[in-house]
LOTIFI-726207 format. One record per residue: residue in one letter; x, y, z of N, C-alpha, C in turn. Coordinates in steps of 0.02 Angstrom, whole numbers, plus 50000, padded with zeros to 5 digits. Example, Ala and Ser with C-alpha at 12.3 -4.5 7.8 and 13.67 -1.06 7.14 Angstrom:
2
A506604971650390506154977550390506604983550390 S506424988850354506844994750357506455000250394 
This chain:
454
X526865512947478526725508047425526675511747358 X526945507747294526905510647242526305512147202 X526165518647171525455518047130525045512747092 X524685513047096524295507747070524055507547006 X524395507646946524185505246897523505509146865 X523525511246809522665513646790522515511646728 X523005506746716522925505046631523145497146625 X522785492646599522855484746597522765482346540 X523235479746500523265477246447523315470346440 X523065465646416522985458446429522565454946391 X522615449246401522195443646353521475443546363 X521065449146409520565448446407520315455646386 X520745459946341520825465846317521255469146349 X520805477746344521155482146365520615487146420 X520735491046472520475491246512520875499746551 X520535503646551520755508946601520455513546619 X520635521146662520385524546664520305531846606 X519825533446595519335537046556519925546146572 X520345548046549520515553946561521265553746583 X521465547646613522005545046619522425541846605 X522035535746582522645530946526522275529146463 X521665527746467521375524846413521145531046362 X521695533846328521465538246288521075537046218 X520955542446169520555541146105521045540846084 X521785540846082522475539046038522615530346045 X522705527646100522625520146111522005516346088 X521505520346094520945516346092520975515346009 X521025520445968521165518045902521475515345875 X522015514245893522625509045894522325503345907 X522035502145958522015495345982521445491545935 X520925497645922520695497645856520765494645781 X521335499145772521745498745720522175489445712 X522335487945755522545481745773521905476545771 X521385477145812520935471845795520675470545727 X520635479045688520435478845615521035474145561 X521695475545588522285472045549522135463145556 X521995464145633522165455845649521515450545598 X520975453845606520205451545574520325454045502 X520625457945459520695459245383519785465845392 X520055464845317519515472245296518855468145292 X518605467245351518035464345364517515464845386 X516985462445412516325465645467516345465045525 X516255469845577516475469145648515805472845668 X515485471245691515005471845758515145474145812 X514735482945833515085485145893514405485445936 X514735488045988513955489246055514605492646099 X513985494246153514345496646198513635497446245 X514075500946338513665500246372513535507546394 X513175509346438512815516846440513465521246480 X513715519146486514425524346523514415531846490 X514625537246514514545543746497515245547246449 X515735541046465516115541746424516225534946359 X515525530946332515625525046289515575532046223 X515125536046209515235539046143515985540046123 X516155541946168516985544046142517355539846142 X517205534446158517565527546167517515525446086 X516655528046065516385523546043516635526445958 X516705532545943516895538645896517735533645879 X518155533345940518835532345942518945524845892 X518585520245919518585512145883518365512545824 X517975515645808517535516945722518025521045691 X518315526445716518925528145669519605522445657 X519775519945710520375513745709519955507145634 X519345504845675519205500845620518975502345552 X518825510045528518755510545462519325514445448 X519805517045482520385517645439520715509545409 X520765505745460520975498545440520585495745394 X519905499245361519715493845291518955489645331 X518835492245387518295485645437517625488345402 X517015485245381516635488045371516105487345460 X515715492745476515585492945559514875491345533 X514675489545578514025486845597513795487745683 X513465494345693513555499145771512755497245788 X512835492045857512235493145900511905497745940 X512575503445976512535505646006512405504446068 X511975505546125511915503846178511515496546174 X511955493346190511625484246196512215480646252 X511715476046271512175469246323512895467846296 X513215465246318513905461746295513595453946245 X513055450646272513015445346263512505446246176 X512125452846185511815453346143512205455046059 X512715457246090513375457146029513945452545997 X513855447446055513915441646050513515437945984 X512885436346020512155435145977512395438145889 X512405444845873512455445345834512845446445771 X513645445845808514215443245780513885437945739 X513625429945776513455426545731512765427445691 X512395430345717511615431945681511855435745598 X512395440345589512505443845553513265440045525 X513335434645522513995431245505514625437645483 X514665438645525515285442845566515795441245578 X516325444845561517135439945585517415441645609 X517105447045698517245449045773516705454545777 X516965455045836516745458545864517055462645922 X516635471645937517045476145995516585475746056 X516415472446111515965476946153516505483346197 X516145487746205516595494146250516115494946296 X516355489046361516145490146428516795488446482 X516585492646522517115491646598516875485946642 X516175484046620515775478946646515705482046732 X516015478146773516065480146852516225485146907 X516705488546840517275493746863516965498846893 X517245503246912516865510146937516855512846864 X516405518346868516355522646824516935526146776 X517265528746799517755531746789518475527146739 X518185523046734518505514746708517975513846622 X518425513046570517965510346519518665505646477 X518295501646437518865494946420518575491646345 X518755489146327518765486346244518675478046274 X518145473746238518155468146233518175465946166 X518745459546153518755459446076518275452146077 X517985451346014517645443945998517655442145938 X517905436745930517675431545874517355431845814 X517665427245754516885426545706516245422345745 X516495416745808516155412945801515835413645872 X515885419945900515455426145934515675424846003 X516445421546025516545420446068517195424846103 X517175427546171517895430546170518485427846149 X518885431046123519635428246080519835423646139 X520035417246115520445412446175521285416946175 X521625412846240522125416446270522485417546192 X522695410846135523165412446063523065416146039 X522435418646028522215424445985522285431946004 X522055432446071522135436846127523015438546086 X523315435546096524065435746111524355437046043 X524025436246009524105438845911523815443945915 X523465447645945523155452645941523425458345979 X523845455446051524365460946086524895460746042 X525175456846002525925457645944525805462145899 X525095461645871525095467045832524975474645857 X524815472845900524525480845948525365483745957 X525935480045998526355481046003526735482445942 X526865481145898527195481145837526925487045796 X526395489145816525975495445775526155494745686 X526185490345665526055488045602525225487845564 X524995493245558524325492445564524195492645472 X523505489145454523205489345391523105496945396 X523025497645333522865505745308522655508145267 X521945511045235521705508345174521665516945173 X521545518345086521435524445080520735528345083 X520765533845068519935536745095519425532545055 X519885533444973519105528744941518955520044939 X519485519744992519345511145021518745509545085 X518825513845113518505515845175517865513445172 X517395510145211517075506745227516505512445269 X515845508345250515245516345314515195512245368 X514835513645414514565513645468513915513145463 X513595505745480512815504945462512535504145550 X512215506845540511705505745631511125501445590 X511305500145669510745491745656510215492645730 X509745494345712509115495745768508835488545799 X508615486545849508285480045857508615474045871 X509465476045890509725469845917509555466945987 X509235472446016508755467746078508155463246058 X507715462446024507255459845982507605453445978 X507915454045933508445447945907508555443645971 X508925446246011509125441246079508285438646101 X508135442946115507455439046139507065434846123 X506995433646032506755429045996507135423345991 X507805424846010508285418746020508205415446090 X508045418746139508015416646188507245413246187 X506685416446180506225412746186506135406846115 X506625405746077506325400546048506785393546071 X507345396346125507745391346140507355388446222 X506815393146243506645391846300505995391346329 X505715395446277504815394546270504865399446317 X504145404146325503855405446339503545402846430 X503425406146479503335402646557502705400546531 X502495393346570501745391946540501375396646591 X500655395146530500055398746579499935396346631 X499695401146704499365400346756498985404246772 X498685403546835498445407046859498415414046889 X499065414146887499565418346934500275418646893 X500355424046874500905428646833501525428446905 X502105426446869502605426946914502895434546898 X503005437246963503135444946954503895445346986 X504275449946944504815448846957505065457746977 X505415456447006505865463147030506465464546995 X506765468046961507205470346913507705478946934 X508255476046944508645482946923509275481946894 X509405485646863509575483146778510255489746774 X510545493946840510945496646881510975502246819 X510565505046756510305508546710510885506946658 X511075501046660511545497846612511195496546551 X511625494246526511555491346437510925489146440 X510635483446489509875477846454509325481646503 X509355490646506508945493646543508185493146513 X508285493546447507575492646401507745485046396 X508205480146369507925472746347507855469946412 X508085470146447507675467346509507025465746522 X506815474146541505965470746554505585466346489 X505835472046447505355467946377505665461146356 X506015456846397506255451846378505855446446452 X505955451546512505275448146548504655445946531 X504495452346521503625452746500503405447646421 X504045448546386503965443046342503815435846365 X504185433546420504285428146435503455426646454 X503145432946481502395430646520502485433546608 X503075433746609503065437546698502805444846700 X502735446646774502415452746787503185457446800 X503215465346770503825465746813503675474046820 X504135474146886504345481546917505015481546928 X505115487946912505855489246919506125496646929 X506545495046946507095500046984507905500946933 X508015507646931508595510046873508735505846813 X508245505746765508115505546698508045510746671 X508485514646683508465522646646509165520946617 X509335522346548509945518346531510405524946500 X510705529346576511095534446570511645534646574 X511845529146604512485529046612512705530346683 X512265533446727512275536246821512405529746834 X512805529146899512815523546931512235523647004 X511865520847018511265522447059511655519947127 X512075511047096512265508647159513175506447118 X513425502147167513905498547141513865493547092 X514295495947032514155489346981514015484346983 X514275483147013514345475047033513765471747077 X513545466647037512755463447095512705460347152 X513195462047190513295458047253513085461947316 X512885458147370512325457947416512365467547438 X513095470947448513155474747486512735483047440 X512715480247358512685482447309511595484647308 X511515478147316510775477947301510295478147344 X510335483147421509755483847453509155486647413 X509025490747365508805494047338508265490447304 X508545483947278508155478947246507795475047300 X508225470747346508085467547404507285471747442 X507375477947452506655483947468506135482347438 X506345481747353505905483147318505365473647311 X505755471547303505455463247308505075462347379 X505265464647420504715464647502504125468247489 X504095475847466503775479447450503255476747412 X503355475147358503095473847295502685467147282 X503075463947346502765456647352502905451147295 X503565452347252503895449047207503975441547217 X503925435747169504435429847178505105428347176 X505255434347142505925435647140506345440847103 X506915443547127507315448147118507865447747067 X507825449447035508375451546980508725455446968 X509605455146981510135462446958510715459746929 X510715466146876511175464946824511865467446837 X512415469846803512965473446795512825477346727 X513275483246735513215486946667513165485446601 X513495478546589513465474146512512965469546512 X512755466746583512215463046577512355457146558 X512955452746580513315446146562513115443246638 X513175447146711513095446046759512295444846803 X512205439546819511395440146861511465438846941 X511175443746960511155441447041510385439347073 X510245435547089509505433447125509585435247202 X508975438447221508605438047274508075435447270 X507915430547323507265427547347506725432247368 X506265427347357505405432447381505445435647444 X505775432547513505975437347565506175442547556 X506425446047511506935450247499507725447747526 X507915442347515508595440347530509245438647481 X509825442947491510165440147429510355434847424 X510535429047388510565423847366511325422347374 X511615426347356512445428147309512455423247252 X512765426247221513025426947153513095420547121 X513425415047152513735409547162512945405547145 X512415404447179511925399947153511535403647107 X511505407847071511465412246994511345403046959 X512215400446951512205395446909512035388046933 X512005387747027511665381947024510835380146995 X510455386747025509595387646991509435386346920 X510085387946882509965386846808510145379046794 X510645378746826511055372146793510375367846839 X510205367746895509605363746915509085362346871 X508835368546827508225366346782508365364246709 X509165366246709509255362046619509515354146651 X509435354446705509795346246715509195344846710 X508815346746752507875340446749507635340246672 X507855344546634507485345246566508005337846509 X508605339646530509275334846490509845334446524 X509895330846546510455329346574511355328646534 X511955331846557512285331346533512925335046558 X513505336046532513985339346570513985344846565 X514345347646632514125355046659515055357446690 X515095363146647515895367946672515775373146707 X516075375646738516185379746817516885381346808 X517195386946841517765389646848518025386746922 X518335386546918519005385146984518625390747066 X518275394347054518045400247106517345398247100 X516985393447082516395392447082515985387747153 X515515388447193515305385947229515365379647224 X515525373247281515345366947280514815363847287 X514285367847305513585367947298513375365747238 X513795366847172513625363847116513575356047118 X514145353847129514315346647140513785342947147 X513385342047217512955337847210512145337547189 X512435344847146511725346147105511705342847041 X512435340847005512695338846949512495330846946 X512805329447021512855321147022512015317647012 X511665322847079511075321047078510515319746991 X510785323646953510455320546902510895317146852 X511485314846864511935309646837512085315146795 X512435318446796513005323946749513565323146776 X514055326746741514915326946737514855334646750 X515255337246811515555343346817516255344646796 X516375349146755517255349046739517265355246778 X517945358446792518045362946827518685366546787 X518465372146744518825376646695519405381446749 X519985386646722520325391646733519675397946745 X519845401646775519265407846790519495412946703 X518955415346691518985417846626518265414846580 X517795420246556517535415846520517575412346449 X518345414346408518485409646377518805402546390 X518785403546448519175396746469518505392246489 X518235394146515517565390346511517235389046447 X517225395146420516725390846342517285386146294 X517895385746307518225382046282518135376946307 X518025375146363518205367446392517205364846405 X516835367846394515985367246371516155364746299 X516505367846248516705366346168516675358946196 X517345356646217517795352446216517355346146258 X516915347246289516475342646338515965342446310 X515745346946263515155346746222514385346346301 X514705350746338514175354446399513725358146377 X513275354646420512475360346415512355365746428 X512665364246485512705372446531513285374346559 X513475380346582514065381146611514135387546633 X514695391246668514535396646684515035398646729 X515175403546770515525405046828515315408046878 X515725408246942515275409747019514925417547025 X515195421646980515025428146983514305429846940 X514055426246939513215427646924513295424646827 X513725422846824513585421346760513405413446728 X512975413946686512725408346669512655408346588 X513275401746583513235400846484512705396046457 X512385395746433511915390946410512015392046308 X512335386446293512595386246232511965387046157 X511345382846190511015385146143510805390346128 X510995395746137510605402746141511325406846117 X512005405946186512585409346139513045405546214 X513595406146171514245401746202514485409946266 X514065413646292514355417846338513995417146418 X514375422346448513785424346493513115427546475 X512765425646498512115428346488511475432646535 X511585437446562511025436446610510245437146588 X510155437246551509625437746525509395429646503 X509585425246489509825420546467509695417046566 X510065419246622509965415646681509355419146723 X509095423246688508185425846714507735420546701 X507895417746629507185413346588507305407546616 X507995402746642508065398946651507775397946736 X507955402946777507525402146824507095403746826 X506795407546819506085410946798505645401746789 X505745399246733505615390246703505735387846757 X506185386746809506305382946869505565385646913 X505565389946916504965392146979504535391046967 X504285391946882503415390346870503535381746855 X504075377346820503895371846829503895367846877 X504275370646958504235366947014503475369047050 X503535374647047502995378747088503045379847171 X503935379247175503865382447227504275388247233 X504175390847298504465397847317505245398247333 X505745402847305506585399447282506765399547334 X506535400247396506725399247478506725393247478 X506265389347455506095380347468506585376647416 X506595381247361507135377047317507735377447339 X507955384247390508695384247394508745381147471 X508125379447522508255374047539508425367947531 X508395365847467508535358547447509245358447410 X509715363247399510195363347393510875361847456 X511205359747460511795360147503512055368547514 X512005369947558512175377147579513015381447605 X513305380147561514155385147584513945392747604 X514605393547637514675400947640515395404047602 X515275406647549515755410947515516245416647531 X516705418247546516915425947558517445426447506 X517415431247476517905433447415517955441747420 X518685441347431519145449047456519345450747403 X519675455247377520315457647352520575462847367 X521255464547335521825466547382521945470447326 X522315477447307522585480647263523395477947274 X523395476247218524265473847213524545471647153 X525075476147137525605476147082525635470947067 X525835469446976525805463846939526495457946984 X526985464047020527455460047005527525458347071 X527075457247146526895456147185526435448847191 X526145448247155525815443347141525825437047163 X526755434247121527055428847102527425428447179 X527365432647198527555431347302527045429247315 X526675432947300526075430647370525885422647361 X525905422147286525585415947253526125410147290 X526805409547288527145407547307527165403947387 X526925411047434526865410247490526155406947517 X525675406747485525135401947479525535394647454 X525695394347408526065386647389526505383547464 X526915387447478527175386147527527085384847599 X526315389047633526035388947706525765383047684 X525275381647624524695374447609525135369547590 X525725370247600526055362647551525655357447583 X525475354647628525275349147630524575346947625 X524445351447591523615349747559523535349247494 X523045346047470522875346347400522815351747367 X523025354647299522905360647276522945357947197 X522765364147152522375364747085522825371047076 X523435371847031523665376346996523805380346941 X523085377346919522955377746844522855386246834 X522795387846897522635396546886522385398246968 X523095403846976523475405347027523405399447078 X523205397247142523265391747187522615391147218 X522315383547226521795382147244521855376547294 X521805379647358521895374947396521315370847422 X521305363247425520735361547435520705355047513 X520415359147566520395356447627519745351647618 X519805349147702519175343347688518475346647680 X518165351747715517475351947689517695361247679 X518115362947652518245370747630518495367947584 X518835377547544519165377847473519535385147498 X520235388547470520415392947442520695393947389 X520585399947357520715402047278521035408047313 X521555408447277522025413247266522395415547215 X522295421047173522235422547105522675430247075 X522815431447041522775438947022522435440546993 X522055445346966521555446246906521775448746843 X521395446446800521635446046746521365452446719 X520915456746740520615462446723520475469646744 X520925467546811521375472646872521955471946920 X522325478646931522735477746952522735473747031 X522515469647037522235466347109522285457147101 X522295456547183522485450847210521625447147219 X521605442947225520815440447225520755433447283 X520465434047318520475429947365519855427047394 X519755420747372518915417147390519075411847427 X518715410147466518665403947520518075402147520 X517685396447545517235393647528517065388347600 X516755389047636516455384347698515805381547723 X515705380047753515065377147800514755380347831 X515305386947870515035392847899515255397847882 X515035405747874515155410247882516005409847914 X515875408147981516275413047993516835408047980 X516985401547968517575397047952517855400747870 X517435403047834517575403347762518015409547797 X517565416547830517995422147840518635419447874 X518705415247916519645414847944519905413747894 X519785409047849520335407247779520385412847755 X519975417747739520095424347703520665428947745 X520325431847794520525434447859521555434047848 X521435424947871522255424047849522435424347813 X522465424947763522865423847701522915431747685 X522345435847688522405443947683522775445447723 X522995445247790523475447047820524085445347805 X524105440447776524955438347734525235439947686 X524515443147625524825447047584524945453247604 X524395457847637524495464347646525325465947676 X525495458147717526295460147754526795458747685 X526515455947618527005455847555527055463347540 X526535465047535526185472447483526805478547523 X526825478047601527065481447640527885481347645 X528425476147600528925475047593528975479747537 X529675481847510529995484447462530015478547420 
């Protein structure tokens, strides 16, 4: 099989490995291009604790003040928190430089907005023409623009968050929460964005070095570490982030993981009891949502996977809440992104205003079982496999709005490429365990026999 790719260029940036493809020559370029596309303007950077973001971070500040950008550097902060202050600081984009999920060895450019949102796919796509065209602005030394650091953009999020969400009321009893924060970006705003709220907290890798303790990514196989620590500790509940801190994963007071996927039913449950109204989800999102939506008379729309495709069609629905299956949760009054910090307060508010324990709440939910694979496989592999899914399901209902969604009577499959690796993505969705794994099961065996052709 042919190598696999180490460099991804696309509408949801740019993305590679650290020594291999994503050099400090591209990275300024690509730089250099966001500074052209936005004019000699203010751009807002951050980045996440990776061991290679300084040099990432050196590379973009030369691209955007050769182009005329005047910078405005958070330094180590959330994705969402740069978000926040694109508009806090009327800003006209923004850089975060995180790999978000990736392994280590992986670091990537996210571009954003004046209006603090990732570039939709048009803009995205004005922004690869100019990258390609290397037509870049170019100002001379005494045009050149400084570099102002801005201390306290965690502060900021938090005052935004608690004035959009209050404060947990008083009790008797402090809800204590379990936290590992995988020593990513919201390693410091985290707790102090807990303890603000009024919860008790302990935590695990909030050292914000850049080490990876576990796997990026907050999913079950990822977070024994936390799962320990909430038994131990005698927690209500468990909290884990990803390196940018856009992603939330819950564990229950058992120490049990939750997955990822009811992240956004727990939230969307307590902004529905508060206001009711319409609620967006991606195409890979649990159906578990559904009759959490209906039950308080809301509209679910069901977006393309991407989170500009979601905050576009939240725009367009004028939605309360919204979000996608991978732990992320948008809640518009606060900022049109993922948030996890943002899906702590919102459940966190669910537990002290029900008052019960999130075992009893996620009993009262409808219960799926999720399995989501992926496959390493060439861009130009894809459009088979995708094909050959169209073709075994023809006689079922499907959703092709982004790659194929087949939808059986009480299951689902999604079948996708990713838009942010070189890989095939494969989720199924059932009643049981092990019905969701055959849909996976098969369909992975059909590509791996594509992958295995010339």
């Amino acid at each position: 099989m042919r190598a696999i790719p180490t460099l991804k260029i696309s509408i949801s940036g740019v993305r590679g490995v650290i020594g291999a493809s994503l050099t400090p020559t591209l990275l300024t370029r690509f730089a250099q291009a966001f500074g052209t596309y936005v004019g000699p303007r203010t751009i807002v950077l951050g980045r996440d604790t990776r061991t290679s973001g300084e040099m990432v971070r050196q590379a973009v500040i030369a691209g955007l003040l050769s182009s005329g950008c005047r910078v405005i550097d958070l330094d180590i902060c959330p994705v969402p928190t740069v978000q926040l202050l694109v508009r806090e600081r009327k800003a006209h984009g923004g850089i975060c430089i995180t790999a978000s999920h990736n392994p280590a060895e992986w670091n990537a450019l996210k571009f954003i907005n004046a209006e603090g949102l990732f570039l939709s796919p048009g803009q995205a796509r004005e922004l690869l023409d100019i990258y390609h065209q290397g037509d870049y602005t170019k100002v001379t030394g005494a045009n050149m623009r400084s570099v102002e650091p801005l201390a306290g953009a965690g502060d900021v999020h938090i005052k935004a968050i608690l004035k959009a969400v209050g404060a947990l009321p008083k009790t008797s009893r402090k809800l204590k929460v379990a936290l590992d924060s995988v020593n990513g970006a919201a390693s410091h705003l985290a707790p102090k964005l807990l303890e603000s709220l009024g919860a008790e907290v302990v935590s695990i890798n909030t050292t914000p070095d850049g080490s990876f303790p576990r796997g990026a990514e907050p999913v079950a196989e990822n977070i024994a570490g936390l799962c320990q620590l909430v038994k131990s500790s005698g927690a209500d509940v468990g909290f884990a982030q990803d390196m940018d801190a856009d992603r939330l994963a819950v564990v229950d007071e058992t120490g049990t993981p939750i997955g990822e996927d009811y992240t956004l039913v727990l939230a969307t449950r307590y902004i529905l009891s508060q206001t009711p109204g319409a609620v967006v989800a991606n195409l890979s999102t649990t159906h578990a949502l559904d009759p959490v939506v209906a039950h308080f008379g809301g509209t679910l729309h069901r977006a393309k996977i991407g989170e500009a495709n979601v905050t576009e069609m939240m725009q367009a629905t004028k939605a309360i809440i919204g979000g996608e299956g991978n732990g992320g949760v948008i809640y518009p009054r606060i900022n049109y992104c993922r948030d996890s910090q943002v899906g702590m307060a919102l459940i966190l508010h669910l537990l002290a205003d029900t008052g019960k324990p999130l075992s009893q709440l996620l009993a009262e939910f409808p219960r799926y079982h999720i399995i989501k694979e992926k496959l390493e496989c060439p861009s130009d592999k894809i459009a088979e496999a995708l094909k050959m899914i169209r073709r075994d399901y023809a006689e079922s209902e499907m959703d092709l709005r982004d790659g194929v969604k087949v939808l059986f009577a009480n299951s689902w499959l999604h079948v996708r490429g990713s838009n942010t690796e070189p890989i095939i993505r494969i989720v199924a969705e059932a009643e049981t365990e092990a019905a969701a794994r055959e849909i996976v099961s098969a369909v992975y065996a059909k590509v791996r026999k594509i992958l295995a052709t010339n």
